[in-house]
C-alpha positions in Angstrom: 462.2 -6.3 -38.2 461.5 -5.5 -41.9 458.0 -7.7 -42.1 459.6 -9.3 -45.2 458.7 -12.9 -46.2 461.8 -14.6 -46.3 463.3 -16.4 -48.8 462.7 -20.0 -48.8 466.2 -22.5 -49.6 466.2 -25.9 -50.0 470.0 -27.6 -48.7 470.5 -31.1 -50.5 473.5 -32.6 -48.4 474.3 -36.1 -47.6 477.0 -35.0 -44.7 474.4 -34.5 -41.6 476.9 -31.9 -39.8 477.2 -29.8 -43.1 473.1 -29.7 -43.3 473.0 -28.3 -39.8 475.9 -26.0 -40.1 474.6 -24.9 -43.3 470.8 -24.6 -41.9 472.0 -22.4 -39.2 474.0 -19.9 -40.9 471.2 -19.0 -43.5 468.8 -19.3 -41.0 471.1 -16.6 -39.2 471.2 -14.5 -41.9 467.1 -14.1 -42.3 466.2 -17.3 -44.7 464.2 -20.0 -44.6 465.9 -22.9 -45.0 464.5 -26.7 -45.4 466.9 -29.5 -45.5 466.8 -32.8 -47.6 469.7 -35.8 -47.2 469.4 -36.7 -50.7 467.9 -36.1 -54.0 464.8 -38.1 -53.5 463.7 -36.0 -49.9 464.3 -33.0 -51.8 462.0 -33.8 -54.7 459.3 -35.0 -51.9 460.0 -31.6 -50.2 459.9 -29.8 -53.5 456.6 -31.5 -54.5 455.4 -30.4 -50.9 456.1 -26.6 -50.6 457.1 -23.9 -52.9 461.1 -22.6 -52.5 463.1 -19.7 -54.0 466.8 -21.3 -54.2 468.1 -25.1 -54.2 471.7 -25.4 -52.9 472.7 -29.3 -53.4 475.8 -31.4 -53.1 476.8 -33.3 -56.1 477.5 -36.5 -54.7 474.8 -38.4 -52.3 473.2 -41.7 -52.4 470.0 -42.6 -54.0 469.8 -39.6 -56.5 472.8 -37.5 -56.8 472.8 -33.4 -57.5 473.2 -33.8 -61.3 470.5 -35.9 -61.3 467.7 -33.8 -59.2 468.3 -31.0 -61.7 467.4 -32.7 -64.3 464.8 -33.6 -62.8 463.8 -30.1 -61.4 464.2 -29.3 -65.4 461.8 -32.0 -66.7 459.1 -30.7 -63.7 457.3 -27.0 -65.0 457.0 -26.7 -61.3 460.6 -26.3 -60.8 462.3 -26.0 -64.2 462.6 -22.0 -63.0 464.3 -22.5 -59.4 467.8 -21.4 -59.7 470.2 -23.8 -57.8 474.1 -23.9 -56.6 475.4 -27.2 -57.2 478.6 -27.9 -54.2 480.8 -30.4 -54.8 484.4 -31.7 -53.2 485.1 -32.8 -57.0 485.5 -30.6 -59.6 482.8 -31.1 -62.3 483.8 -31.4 -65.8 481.9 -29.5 -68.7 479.1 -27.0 -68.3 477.2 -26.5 -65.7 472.9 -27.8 -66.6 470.3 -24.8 -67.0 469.9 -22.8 -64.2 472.2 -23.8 -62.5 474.0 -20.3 -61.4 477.2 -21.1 -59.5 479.3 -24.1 -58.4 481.1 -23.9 -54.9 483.9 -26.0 -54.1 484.3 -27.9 -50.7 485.3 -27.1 -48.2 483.1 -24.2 -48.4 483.3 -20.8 -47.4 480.7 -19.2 -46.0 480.8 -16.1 -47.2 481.0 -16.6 -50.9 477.9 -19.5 -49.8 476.0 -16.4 -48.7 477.8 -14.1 -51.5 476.2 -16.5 -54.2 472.9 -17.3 -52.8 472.3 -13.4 -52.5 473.2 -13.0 -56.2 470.9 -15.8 -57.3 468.0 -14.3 -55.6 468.2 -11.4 -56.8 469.4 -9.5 -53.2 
């Protein structure tokens, strides 16, 4: 055990299965990892605790991926938190501020883990 804090990451996924897969294999890998159905649970769970990385689907009910980063962006709280939008779609145009990657679904693992370490800084 290194006695490092770890990383905190907050999964955004409408798909239940894929939030618990997902939670497990960071989890696995030494993060923390808090999970949200939807854009409006992460903002609650944003506005509740501090996190270092936001991986979120695109499309969900309620408040879609798009749309919690521009809200992250409007928020000084958040504006910084780099996040990896995932999406079965591709996404036309640029990707918003700080957003740092897109993954396409179905997703690898590997390149999931290979872009969250990059966006932390690891």
């Amino acid at each position: 055990m290194t006695g490092r804090v770890p990383q905190t990451i907050l999964l955004v996924e409408d798909e239940y299965a894929a939030l618990e897969v997902l939670t497990l294999l960071l989890e696995q890998e030494g993060y923390r990892c808090l999970a949200a159905a939807d854009g409006v649970e992460a903002l609650a769970l944003l506005a509740a605790q501090p996190v270092d990385l936001v991986v979120t689907d695109y499309w969900m009910p309620r408040l879609d991926g798009l749309e919690l980063v521009g809200r992250m962006r409007e928020d000084q709280r958040w504006r910084d938190i780099p996040v990896i939008l995932m999406s079965a779609s591709a996404i036309e145009g640029p990707l918003p501020p700080r957003v740092v990657a897109f993954l396409g679904k179905p997703l690898l693992f590997a390149r999931l883990l290979e872009l969250v370490k990059k966006a932390l800084g690891e």
